[in-house]
N, C-alpha and C positions, 0 to 999 in steps of 0.2 A: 303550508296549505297542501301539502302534498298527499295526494288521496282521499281529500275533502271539498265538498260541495261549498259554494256560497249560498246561501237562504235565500231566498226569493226577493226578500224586501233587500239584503245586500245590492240584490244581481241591479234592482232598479233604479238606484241609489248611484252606482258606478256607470250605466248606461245614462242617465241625465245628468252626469256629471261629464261624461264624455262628449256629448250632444253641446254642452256649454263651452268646452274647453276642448277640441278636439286635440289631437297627439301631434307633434310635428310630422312635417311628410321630408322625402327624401331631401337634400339641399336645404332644409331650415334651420334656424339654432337649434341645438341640445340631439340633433339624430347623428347616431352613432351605429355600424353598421352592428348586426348582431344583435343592439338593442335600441329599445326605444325609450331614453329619458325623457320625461316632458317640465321643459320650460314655459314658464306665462310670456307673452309677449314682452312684459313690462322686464322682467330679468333677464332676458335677450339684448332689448336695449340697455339694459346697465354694463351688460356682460363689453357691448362691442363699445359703448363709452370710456369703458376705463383701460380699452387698448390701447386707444388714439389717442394724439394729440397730447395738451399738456396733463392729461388726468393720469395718464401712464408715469410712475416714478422715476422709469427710466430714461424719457422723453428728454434729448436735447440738453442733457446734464454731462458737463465733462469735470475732466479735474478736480477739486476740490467740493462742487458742487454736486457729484455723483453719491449717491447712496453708499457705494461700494469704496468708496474713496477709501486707503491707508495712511492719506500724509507722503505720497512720492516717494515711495522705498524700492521702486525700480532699481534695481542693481548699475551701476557705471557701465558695466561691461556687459547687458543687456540692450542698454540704453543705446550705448553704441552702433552695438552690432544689428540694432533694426535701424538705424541713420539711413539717409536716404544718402549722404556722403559715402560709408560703408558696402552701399549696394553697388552704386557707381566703381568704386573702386576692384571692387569684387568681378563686374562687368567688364571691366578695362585688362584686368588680369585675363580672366579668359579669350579674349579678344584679341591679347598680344601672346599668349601662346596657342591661339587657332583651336584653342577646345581637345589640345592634347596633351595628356600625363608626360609631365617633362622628365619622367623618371623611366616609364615600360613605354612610350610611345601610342597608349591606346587612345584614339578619338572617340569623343563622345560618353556616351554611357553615363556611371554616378560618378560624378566630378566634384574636389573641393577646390578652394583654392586656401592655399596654406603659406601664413606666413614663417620666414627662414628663421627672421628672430620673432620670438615669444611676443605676441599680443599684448600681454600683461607687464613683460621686462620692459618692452621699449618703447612706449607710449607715443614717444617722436616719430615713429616710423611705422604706425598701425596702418596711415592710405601711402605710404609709400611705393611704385610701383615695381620698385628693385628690392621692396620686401615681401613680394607677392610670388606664388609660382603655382601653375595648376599641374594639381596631383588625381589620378582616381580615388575611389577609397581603399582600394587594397595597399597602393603605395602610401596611402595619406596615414596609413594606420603603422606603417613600419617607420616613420619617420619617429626619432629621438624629442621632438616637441609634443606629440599627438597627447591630448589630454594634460592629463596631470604627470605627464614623466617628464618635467621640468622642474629641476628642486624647489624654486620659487612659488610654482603654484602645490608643490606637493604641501610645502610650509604649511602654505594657505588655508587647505581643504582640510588640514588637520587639526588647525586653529580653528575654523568653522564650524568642529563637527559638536 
């Protein structure tokens, strides 16, 4: 419509249609800042229905009963390492080296804690607290375990790929 008039019997057609239906005002469904879509009352109430509550798909669904469900293909060593066991342990480690890199001496800053033997090798001794030690990240990174520079998990990631 650009550069073009609406015809008279348009113009009045759109002004008593407005008069029936006026536009949301600021704070209402459908206003958007920039523009102004207009919603009927009644799709307003649909809109905020099928937010809430059980009408929402995602509502109150875990597990198996979740939409998004895979069949629990969480990884072992995922699973693990959000364990509330894991965090504790993780916690304990800092806590018994005072939140300082037991390698340069620095306190505080980006801290890991880094097990001595491999996570993966030695499964007996993942909350161990004599197989924990806090490292920062710079020494965390020159450590011989760091990542995949342990043959075991090199195996692994190659086998995976």
């Amino acid at each position: 419509m650009t550069g073009k008039k609406h015809s008279e019997e348009t113009k009045k057609k759109l002004s008593a249609y407005i008069k029936l239906n006026p536009p949301p005002r600021w704070g209402e469904c459908g206003y958007k800042k920039g523009s102004i879509p207009y919603f009927s009352p009644e799709h307003c109430r649909k809109i905020s229905e099928s937010k809430i509550g059980s009408n929402n798909a995602m509502w109150g669904k875990k597990g198996a009963s979740a939409p998004n469900w895979r069949g629990g293909i969480t990884p072992l060593n995922r699973h693990i390492r959000g364990s509330f066991e894991y965090r504790q342990w993780r916690k304990s480690v800092f806590e018994r080296d005072n939140y300082i890199c037991q390698l340069c001496g620095v306190k505080g800053g980006q801290l890991n804690v880094d097990h001595i033997k491999p996570f993966a090798d030695y499964p007996e001794l993942r909350f161990s607290l004599l197989n924990g030690r806090t490292l920062c990240r710079v020494c965390h990174e020159k450590t011989p375990t760091f990542k995949a520079r342990w043959p075991s998990q090199k195996s692994h990631i190659l086998l995976s790929q």
